[in-house]
Biopython code that builds the backbone (N, CA, C, O; Angstrom):
import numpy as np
from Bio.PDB.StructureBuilder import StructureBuilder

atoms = [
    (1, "UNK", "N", (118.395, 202.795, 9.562)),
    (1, "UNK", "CA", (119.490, 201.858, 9.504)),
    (1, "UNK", "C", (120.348, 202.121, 8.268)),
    (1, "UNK", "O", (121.578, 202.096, 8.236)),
    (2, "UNK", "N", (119.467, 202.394, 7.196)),
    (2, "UNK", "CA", (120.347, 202.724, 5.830)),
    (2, "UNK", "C", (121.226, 204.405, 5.756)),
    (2, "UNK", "O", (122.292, 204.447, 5.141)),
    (3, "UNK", "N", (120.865, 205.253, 6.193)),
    (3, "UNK", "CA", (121.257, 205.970, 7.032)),
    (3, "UNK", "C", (122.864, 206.078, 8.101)),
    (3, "UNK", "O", (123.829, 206.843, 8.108)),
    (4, "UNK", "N", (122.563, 205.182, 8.692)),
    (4, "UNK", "CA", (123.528, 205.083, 9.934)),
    (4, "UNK", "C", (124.671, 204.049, 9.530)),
    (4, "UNK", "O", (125.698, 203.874, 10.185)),
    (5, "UNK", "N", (124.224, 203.175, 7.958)),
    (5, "UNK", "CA", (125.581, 202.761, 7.099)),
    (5, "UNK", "C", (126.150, 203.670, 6.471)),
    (5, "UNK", "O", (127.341, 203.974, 6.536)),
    (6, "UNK", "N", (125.133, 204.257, 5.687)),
    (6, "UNK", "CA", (125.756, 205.459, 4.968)),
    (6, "UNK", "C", (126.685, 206.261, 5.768)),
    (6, "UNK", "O", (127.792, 206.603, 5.354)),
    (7, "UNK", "N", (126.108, 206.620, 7.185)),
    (7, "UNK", "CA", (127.453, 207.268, 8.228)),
    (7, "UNK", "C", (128.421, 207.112, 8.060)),
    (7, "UNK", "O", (129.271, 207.983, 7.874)),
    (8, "UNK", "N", (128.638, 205.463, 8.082)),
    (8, "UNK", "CA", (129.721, 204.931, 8.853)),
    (8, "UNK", "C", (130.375, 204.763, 7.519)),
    (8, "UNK", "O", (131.599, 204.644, 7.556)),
    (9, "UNK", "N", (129.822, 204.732, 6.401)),
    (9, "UNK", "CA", (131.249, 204.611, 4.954)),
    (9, "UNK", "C", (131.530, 205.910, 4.645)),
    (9, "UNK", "O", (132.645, 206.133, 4.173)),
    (10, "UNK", "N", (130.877, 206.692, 4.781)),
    (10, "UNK", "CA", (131.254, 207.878, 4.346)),
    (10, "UNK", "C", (132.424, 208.194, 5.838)),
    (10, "UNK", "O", (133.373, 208.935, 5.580)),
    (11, "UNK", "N", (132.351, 207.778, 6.949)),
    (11, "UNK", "CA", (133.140, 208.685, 7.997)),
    (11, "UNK", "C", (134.197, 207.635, 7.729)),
    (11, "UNK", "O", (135.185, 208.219, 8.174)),
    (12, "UNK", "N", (134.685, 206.324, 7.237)),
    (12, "UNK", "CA", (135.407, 205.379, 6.876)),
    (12, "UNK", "C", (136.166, 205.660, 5.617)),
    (12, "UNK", "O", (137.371, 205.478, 5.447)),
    (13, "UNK", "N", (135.019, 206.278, 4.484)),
    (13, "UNK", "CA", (136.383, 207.513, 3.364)),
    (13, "UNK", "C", (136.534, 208.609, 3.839)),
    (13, "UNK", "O", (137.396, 209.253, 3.241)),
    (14, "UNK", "N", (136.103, 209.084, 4.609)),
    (14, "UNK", "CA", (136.827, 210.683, 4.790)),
    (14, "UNK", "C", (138.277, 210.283, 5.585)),
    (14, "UNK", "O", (139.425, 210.619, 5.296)),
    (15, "UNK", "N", (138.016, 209.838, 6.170)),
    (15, "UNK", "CA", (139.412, 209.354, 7.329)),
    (15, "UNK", "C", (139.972, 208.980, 6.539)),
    (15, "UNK", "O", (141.057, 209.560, 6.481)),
    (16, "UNK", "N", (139.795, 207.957, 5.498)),
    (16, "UNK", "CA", (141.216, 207.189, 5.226)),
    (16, "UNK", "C", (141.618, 208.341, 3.935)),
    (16, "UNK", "O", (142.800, 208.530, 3.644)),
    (17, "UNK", "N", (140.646, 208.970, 3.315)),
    (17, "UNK", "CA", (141.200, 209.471, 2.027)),
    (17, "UNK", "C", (141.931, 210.982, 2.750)),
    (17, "UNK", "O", (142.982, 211.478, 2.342)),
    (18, "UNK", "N", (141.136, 211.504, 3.834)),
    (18, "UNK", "CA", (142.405, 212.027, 4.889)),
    (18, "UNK", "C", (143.972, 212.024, 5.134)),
    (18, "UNK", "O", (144.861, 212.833, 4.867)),
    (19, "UNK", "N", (143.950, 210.996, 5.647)),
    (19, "UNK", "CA", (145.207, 210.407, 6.425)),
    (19, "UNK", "C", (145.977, 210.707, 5.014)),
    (19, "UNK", "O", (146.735, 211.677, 5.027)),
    (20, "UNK", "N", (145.818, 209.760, 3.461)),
    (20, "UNK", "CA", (146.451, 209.975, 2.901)),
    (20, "UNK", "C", (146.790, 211.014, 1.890)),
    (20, "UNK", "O", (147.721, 210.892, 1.095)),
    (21, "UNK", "N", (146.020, 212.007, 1.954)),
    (21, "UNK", "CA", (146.358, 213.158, 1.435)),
    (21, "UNK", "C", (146.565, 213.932, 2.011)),
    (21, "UNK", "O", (146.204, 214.142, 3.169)),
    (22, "UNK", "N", (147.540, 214.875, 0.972)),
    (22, "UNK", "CA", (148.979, 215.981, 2.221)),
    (22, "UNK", "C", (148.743, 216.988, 0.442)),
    (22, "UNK", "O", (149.775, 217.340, -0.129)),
    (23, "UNK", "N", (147.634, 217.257, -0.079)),
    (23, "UNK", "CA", (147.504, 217.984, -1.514)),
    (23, "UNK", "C", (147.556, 219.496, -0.954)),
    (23, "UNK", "O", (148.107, 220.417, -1.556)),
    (24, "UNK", "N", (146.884, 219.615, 0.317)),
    (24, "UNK", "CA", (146.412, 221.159, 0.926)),
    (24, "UNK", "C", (148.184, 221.283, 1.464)),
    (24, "UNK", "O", (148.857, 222.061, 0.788)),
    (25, "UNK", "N", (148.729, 220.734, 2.337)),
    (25, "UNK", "CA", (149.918, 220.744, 2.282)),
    (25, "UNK", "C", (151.179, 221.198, 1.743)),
    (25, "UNK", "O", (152.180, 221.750, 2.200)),
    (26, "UNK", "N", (150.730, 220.711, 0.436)),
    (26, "UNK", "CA", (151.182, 220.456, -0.725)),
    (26, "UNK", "C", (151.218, 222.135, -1.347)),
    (26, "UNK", "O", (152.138, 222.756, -1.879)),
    (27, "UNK", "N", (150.091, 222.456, -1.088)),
    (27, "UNK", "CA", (149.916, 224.347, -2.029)),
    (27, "UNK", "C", (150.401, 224.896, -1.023)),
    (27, "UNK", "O", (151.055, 225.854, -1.433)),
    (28, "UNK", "N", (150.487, 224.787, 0.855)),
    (28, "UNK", "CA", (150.815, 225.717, 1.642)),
    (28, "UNK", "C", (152.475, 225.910, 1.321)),
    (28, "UNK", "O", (153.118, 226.948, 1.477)),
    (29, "UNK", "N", (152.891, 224.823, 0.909)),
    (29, "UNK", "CA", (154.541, 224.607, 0.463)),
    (29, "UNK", "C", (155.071, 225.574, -0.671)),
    (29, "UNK", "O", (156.183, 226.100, -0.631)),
    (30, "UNK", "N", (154.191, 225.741, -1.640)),
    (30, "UNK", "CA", (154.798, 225.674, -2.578)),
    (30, "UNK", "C", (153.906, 227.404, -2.716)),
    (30, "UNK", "O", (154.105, 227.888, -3.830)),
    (31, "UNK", "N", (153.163, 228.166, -1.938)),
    (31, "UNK", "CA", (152.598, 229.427, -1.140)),
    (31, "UNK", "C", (153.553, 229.882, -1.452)),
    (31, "UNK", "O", (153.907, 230.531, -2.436)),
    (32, "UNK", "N", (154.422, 229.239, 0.174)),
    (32, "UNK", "CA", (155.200, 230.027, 1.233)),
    (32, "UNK", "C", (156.608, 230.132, 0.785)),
    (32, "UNK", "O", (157.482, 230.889, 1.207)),
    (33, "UNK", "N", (156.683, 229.042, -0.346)),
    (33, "UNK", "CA", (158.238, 228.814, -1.223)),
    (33, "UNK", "C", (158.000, 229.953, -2.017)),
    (33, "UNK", "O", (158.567, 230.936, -1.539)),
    (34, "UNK", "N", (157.457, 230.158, -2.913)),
    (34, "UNK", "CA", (157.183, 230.719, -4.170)),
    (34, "UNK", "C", (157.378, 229.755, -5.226)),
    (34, "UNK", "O", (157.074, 230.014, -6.391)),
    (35, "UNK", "N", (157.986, 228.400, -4.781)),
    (35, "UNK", "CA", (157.800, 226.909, -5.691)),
    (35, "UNK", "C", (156.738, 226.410, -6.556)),
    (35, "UNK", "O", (156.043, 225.700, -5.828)),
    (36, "UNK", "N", (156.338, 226.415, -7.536)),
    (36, "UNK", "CA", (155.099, 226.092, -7.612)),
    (36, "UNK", "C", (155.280, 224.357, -7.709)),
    (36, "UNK", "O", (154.322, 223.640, -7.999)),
    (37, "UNK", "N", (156.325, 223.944, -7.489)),
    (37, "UNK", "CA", (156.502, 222.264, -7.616)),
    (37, "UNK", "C", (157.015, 221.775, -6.352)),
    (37, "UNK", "O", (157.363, 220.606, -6.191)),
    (38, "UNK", "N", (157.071, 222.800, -5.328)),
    (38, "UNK", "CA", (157.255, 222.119, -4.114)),
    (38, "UNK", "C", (156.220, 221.934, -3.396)),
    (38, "UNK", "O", (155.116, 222.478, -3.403)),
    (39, "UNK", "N", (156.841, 220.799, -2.530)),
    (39, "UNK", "CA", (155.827, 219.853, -1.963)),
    (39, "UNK", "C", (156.241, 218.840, -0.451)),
    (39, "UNK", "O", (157.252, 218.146, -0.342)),
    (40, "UNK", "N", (155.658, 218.930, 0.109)),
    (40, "UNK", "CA", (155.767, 217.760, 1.652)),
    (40, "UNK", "C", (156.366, 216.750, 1.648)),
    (40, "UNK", "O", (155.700, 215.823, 1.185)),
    (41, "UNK", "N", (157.668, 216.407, 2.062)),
    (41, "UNK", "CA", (157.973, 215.088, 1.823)),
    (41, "UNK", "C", (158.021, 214.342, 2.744)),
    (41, "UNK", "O", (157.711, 213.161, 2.584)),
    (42, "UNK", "N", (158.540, 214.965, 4.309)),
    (42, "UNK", "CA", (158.363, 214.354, 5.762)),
    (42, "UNK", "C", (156.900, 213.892, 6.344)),
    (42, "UNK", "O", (156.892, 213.603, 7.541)),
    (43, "UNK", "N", (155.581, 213.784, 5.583)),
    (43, "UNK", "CA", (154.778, 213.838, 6.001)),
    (43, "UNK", "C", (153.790, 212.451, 7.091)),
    (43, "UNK", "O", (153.157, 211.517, 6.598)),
    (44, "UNK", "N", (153.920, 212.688, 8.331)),
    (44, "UNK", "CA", (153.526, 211.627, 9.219)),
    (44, "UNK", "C", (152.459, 211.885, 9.593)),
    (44, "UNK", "O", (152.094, 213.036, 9.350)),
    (45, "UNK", "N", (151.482, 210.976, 10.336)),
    (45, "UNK", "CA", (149.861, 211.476, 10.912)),
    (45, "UNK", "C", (149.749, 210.021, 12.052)),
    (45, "UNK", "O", (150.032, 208.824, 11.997)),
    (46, "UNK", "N", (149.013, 211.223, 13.306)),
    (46, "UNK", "CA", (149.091, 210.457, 14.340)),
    (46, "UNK", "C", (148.018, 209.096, 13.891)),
    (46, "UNK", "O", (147.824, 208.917, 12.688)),
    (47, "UNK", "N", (147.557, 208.459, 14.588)),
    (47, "UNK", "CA", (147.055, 207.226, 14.734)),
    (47, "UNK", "C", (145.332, 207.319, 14.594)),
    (47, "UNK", "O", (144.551, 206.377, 14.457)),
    (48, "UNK", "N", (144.891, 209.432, 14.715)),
    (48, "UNK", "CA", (143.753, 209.312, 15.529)),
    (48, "UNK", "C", (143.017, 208.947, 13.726)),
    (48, "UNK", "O", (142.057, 208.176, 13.741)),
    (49, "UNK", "N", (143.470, 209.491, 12.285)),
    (49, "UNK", "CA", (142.547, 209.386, 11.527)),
    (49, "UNK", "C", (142.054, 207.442, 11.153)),
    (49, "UNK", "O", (141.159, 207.069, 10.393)),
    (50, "UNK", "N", (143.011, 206.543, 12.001)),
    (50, "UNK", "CA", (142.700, 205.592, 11.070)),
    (50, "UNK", "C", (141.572, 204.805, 12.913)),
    (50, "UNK", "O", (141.066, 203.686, 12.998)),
    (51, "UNK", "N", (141.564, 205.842, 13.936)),
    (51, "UNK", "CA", (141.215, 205.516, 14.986)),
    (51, "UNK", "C", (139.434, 205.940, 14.510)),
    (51, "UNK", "O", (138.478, 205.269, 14.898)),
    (52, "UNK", "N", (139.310, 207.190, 13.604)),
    (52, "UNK", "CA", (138.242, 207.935, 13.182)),
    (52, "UNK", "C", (137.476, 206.182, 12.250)),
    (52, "UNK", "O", (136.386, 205.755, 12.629)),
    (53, "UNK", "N", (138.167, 205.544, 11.260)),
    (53, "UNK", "CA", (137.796, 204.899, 10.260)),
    (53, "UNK", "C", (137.437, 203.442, 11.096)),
    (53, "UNK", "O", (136.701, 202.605, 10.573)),
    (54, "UNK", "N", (137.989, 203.252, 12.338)),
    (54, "UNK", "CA", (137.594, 202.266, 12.869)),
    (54, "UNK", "C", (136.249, 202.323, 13.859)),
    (54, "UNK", "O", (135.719, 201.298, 14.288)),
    (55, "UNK", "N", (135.821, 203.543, 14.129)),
    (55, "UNK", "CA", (134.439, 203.741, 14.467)),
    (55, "UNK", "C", (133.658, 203.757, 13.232)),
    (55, "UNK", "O", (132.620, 203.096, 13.262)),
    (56, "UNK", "N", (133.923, 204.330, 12.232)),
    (56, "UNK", "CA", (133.680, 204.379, 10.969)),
    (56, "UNK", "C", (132.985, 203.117, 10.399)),
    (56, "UNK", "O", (131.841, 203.131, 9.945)),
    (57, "UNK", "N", (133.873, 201.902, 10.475)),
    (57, "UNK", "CA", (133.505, 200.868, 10.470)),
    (57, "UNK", "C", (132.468, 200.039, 11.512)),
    (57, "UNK", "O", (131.492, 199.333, 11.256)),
    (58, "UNK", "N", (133.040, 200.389, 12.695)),
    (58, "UNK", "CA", (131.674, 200.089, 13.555)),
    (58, "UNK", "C", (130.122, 200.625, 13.672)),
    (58, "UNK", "O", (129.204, 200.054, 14.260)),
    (59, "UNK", "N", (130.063, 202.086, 12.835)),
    (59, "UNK", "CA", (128.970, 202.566, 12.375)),
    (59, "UNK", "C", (128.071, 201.844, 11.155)),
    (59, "UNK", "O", (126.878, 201.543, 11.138)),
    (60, "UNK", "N", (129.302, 201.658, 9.966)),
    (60, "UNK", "CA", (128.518, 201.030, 8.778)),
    (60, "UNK", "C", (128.535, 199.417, 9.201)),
    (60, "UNK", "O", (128.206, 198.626, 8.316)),
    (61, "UNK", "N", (128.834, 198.987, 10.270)),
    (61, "UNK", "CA", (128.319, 197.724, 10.763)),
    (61, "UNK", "C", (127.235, 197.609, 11.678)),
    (61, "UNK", "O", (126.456, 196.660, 11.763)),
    (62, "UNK", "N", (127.244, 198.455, 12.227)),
    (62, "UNK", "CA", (125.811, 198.701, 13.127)),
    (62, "UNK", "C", (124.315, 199.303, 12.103)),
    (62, "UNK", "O", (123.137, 199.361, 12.456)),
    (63, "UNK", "N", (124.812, 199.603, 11.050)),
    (63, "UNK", "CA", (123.745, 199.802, 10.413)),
    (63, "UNK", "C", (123.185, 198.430, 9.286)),
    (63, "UNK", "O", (122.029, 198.224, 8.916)),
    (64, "UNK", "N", (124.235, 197.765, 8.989)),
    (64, "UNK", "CA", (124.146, 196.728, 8.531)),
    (64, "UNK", "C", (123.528, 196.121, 8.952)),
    (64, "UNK", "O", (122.467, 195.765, 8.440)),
    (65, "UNK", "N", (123.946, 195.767, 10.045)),
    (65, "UNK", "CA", (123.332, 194.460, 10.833)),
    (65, "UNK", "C", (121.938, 195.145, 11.414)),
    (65, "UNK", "O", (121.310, 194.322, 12.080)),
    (66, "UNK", "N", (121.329, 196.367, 11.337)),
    (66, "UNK", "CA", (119.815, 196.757, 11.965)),
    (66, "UNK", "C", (119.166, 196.637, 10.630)),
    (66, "UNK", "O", (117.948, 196.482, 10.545)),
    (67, "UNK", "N", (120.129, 196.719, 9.329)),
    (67, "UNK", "CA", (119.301, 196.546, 8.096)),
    (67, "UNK", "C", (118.900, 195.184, 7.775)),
    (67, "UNK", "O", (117.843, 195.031, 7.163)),
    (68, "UNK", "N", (119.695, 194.036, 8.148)),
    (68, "UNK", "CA", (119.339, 192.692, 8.084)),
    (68, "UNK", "C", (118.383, 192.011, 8.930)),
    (68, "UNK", "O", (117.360, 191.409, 8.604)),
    (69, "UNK", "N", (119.101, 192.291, 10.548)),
    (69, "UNK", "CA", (117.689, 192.008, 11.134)),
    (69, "UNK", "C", (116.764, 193.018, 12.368)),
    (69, "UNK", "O", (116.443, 192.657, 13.500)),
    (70, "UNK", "N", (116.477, 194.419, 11.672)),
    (70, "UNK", "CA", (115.916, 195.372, 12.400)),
    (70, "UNK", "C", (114.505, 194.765, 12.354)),
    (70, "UNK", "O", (113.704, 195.184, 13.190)),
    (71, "UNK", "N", (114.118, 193.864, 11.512)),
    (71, "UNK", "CA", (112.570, 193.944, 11.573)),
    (71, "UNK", "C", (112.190, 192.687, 12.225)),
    (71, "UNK", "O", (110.975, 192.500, 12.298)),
    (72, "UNK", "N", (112.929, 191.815, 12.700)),
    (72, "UNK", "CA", (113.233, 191.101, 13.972)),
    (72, "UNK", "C", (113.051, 191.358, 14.835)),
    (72, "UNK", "O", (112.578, 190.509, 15.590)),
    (73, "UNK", "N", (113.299, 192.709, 15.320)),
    (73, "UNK", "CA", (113.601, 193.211, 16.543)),
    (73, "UNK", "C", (111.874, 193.845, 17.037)),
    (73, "UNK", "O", (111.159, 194.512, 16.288)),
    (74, "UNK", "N", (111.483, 193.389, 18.567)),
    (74, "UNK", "CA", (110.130, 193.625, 18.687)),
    (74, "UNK", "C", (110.014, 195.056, 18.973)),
    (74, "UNK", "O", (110.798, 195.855, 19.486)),
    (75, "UNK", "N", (108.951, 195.156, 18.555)),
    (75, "UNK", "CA", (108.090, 196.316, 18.655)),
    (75, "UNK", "C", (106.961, 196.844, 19.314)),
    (75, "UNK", "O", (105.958, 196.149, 19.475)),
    (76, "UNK", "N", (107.042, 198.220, 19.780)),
    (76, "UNK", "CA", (105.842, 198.165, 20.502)),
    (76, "UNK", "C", (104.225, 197.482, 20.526)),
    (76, "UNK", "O", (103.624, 197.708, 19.476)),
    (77, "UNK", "N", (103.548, 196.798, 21.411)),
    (77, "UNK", "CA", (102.342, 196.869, 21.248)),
    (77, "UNK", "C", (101.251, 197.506, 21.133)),
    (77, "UNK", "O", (101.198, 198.722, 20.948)),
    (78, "UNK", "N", (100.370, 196.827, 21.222)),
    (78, "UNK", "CA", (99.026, 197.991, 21.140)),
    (78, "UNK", "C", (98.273, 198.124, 22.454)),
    (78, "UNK", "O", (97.166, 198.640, 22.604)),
    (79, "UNK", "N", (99.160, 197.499, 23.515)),
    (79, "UNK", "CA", (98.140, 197.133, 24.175)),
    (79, "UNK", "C", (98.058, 198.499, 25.512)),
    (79, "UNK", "O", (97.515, 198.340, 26.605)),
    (80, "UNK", "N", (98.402, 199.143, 25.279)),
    (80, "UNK", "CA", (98.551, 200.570, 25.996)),
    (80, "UNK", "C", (97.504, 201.375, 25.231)),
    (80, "UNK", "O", (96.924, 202.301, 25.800)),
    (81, "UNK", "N", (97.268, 201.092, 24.100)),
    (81, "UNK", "CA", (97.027, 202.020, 22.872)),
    (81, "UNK", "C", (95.053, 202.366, 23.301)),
    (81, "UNK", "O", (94.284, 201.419, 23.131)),
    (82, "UNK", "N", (94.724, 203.146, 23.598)),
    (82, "UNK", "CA", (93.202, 203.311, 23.777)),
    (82, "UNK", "C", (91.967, 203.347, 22.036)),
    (82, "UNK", "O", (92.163, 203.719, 20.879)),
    (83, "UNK", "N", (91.148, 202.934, 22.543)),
    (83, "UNK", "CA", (90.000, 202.828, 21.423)),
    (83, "UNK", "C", (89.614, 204.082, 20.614)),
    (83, "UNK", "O", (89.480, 204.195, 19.396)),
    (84, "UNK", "N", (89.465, 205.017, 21.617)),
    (84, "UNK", "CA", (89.177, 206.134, 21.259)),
    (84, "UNK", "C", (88.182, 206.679, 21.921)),
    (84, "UNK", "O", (88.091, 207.894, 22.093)),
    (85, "UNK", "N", (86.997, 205.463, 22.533)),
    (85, "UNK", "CA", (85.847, 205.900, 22.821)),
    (85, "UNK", "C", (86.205, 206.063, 24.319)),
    (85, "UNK", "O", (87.153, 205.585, 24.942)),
    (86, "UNK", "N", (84.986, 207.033, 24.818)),
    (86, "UNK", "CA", (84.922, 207.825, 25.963)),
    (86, "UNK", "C", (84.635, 206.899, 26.845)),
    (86, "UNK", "O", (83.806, 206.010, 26.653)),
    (87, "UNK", "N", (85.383, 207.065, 27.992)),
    (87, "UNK", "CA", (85.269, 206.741, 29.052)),
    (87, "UNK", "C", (84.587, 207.212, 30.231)),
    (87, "UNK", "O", (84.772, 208.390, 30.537)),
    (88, "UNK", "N", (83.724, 206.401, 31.048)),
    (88, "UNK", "CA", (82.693, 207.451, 31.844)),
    (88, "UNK", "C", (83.413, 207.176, 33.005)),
    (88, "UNK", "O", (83.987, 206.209, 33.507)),
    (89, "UNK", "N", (83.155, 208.548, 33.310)),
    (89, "UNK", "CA", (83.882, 209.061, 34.763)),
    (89, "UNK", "C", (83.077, 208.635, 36.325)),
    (89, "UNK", "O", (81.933, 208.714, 36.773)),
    (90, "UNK", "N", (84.193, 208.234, 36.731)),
    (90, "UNK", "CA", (83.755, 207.824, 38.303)),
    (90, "UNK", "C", (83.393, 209.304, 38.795)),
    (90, "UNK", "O", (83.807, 210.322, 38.240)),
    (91, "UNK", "N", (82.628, 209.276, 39.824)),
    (91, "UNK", "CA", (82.172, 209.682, 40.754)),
    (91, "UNK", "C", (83.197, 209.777, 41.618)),
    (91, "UNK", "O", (83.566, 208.714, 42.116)),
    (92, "UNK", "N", (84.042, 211.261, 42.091)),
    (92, "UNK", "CA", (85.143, 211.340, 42.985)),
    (92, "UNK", "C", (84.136, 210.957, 44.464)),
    (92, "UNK", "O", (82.939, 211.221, 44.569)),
    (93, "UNK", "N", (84.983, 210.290, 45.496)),
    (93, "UNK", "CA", (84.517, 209.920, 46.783)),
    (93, "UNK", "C", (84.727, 211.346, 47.408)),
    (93, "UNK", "O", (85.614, 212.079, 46.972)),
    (94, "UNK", "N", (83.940, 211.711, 48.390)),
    (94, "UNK", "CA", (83.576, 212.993, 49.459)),
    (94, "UNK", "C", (84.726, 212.999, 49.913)),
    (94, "UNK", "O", (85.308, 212.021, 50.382)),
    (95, "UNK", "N", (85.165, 214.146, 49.809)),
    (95, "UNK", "CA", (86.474, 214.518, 50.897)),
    (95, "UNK", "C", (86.543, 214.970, 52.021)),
    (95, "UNK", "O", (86.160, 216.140, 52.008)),
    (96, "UNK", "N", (86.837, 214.640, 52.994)),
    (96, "UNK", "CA", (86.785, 214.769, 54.483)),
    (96, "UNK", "C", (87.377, 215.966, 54.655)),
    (96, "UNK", "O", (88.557, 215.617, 54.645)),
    (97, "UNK", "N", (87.388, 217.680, 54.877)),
    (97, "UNK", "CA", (88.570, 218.247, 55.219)),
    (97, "UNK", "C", (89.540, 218.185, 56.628)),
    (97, "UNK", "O", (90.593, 218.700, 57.005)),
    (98, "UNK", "N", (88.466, 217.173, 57.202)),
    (98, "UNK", "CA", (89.409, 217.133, 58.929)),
    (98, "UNK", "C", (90.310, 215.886, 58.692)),
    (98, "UNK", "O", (91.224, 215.637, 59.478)),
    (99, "UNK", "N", (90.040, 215.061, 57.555)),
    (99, "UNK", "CA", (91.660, 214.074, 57.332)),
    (99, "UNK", "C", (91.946, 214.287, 56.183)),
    (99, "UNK", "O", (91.415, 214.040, 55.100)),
    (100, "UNK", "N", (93.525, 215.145, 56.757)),
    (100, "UNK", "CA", (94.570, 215.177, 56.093)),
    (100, "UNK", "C", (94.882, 214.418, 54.597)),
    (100, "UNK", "O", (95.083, 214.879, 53.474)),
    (101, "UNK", "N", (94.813, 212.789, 55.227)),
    (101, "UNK", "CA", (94.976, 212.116, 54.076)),
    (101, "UNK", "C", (93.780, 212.268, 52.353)),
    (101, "UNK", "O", (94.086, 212.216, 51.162)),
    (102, "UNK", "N", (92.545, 212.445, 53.002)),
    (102, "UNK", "CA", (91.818, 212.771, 52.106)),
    (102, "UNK", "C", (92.142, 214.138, 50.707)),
    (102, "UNK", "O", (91.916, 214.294, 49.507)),
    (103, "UNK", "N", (92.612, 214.666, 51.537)),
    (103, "UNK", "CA", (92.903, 215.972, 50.705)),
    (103, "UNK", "C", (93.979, 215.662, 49.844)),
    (103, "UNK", "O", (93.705, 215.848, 48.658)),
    (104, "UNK", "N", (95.152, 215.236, 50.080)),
    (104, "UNK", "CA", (95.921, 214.903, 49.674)),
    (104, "UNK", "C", (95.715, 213.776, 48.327)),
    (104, "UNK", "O", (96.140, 214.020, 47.197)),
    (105, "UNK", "N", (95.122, 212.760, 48.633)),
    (105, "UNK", "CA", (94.586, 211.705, 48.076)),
    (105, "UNK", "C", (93.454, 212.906, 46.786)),
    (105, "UNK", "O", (93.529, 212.702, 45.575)),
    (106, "UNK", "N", (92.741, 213.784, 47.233)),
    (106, "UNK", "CA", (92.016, 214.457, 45.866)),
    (106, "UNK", "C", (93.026, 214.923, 45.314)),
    (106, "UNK", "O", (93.164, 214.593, 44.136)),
    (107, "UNK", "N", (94.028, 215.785, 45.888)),
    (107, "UNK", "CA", (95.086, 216.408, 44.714)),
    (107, "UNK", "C", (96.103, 215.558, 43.445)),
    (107, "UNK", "O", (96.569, 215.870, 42.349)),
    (108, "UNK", "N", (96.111, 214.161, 44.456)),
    (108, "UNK", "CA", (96.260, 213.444, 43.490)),
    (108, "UNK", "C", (95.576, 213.217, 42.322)),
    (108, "UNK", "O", (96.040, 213.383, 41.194)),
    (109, "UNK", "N", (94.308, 212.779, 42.635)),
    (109, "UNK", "CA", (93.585, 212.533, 41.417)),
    (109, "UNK", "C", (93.275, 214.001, 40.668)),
    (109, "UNK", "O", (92.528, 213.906, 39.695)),
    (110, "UNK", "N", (93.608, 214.934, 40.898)),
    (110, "UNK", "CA", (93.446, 216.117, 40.144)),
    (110, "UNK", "C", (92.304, 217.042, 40.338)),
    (110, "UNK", "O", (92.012, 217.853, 39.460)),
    (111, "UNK", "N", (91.595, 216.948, 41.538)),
    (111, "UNK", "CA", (90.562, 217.730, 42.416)),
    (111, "UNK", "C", (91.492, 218.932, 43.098)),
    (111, "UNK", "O", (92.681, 219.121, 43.356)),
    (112, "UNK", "N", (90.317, 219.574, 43.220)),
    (112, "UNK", "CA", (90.189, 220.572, 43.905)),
    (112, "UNK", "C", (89.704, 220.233, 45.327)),
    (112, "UNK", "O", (88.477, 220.262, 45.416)),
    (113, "UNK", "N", (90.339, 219.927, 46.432)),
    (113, "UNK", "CA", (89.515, 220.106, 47.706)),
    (113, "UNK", "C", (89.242, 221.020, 48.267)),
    (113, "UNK", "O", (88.664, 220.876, 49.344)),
    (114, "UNK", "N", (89.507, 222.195, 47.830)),
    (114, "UNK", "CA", (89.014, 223.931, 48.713)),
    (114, "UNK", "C", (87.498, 223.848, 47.727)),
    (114, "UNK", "O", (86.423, 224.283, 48.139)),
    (115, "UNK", "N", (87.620, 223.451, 46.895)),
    (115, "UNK", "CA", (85.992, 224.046, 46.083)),
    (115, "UNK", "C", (85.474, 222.950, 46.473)),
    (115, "UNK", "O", (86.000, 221.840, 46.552)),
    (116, "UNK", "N", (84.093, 223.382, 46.796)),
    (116, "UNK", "CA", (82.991, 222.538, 46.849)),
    (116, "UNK", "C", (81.844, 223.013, 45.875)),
    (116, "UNK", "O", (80.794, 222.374, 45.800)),
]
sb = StructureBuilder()
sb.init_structure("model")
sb.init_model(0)
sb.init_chain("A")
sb.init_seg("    ")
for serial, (resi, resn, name, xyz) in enumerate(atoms, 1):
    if name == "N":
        sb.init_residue(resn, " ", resi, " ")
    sb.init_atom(name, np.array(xyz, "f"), 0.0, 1.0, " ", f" {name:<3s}", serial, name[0])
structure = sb.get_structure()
């Protein structure tokens, strides 16, 4: 959860400190001029970096809120969970090879019906 805030502020400054810097811009200008003081002045940006900072925000809120009440939230039981100790094995029932269903019914359980 602390993690998946950290995501979401860090992807919330990259976007916005993005959007407003035009510095790389800024040297391709003044490259391609031979300017060393020229610089971008028309500079516009579509909608998607502040679209980036608003997931951004829904990230470092989704982590927030699993950091406040993640340990609220239930958790598996034990009740699947085995002891450890051995279990004694049934006795597979005789398999018929003249019904069909029998055979079928051993492969399920993980027999062999050709070996006897």
């Amino acid at each position: 959860a602390a993690l998946l805030a950290l995501a979401g502020a860090g992807t919330v400054a990259a976007a916005l400190f993005g959007a407003s810097d035009g510095s790389a811009l800024d040297e391709k200008a003044a490259e391609a001029s031979g300017d060393t003081s020229a610089s971008v002045d028309a500079l516009t940006h579509t909608a998607w970096p502040y679209v980036a900072a608003l997931g951004g925000v829904l990230l470092l809120l989704a982590g927030l809120l699993a950091l406040r009440y993640g340990r609220l939230w239930p958790a598996m039981s034990g009740r699947y969970e085995r002891d450890g100790a051995p279990r004694p094995r049934r006795k597979a029932p005789a398999v018929d090879p003249d019904r069909p269903e029998d055979l079928w019914k051993a492969l399920d359980r993980g027999e062999d019906p050709t070996g006897a």
